[in-house]
C-alpha positions as CSV (number, residue, x, y, z in Angstrom):
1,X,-21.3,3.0,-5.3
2,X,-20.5,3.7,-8.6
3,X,-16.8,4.5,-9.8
4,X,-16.0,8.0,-11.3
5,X,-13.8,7.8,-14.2
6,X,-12.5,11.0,-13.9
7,X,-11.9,9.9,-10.2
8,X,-10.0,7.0,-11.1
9,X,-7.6,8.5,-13.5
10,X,-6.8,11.5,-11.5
11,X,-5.8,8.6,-8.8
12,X,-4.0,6.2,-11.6
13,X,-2.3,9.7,-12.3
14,X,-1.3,10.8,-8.8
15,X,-0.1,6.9,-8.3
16,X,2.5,7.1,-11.4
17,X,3.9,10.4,-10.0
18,X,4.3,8.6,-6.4
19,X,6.3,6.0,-7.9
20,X,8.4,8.5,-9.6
21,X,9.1,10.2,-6.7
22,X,9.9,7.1,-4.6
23,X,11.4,4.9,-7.2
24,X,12.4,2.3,-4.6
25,X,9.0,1.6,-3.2
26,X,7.0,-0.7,-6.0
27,X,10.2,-3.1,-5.6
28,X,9.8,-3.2,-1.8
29,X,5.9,-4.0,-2.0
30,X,6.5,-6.4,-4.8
31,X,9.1,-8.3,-2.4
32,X,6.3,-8.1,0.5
33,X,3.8,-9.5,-1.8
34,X,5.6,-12.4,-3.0
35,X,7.7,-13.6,0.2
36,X,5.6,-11.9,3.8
37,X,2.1,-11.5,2.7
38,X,0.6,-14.5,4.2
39,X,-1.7,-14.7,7.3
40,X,0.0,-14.1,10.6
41,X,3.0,-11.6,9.0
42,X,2.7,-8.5,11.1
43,X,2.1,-4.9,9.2
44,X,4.0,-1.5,11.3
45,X,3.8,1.3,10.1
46,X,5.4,4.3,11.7
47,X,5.1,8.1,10.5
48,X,7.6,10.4,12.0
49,X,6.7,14.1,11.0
50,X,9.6,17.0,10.6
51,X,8.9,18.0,14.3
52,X,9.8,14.3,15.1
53,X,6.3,13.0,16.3
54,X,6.2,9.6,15.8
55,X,3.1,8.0,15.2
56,X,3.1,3.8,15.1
57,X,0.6,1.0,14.8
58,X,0.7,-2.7,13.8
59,X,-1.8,-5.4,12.5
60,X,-1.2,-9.1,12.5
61,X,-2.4,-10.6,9.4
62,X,-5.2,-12.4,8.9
63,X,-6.7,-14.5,5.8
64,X,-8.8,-11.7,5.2
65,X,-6.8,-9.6,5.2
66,X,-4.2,-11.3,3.0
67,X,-6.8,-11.5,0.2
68,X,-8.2,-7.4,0.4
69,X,-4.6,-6.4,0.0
70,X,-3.5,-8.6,-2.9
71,X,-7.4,-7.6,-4.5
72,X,-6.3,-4.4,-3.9
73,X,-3.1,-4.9,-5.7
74,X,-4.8,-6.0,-8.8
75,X,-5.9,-2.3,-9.3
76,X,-3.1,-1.0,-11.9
77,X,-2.9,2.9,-13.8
């Protein structure tokens, strides 16, 4: 699959605007990458939508995935 570049800086630009917005949020994911990102942490997430919906799920952790998401934190705009 080959990478767009157009693609890619549309998302590096969309990603710079998201921290912006939410200025608190690169610390909180630097803190989870450098003290609970190991195998066997669990991941929730939970959405709750204006209407008050609330959608949740978890994962526990595994080597795997350990390494995708600190791959995938490589990936700077």
């Amino acid at each position: 699959m080959a990478v767009n570049p157009m693609d890619m800086m549309k998302i590096g630009q969309r990603l710079k605007l998201f921290q912006e917005q939410h200025p608190k949020f690169p610390a909180f994911l630097a803190q989870v990458k450098e003290n609970a990102l190991m195998p066997g942490s669990i991941m929730e997430m939970k959405v709750t939508t204006p209407e008050g919906w609330e959608y949740i799920t978890n994962i526990r952790l595994t080597q795997d995935d350990v390494e995708t998401l600190r791959m995938a934190g490589q990936f700077k705009n």
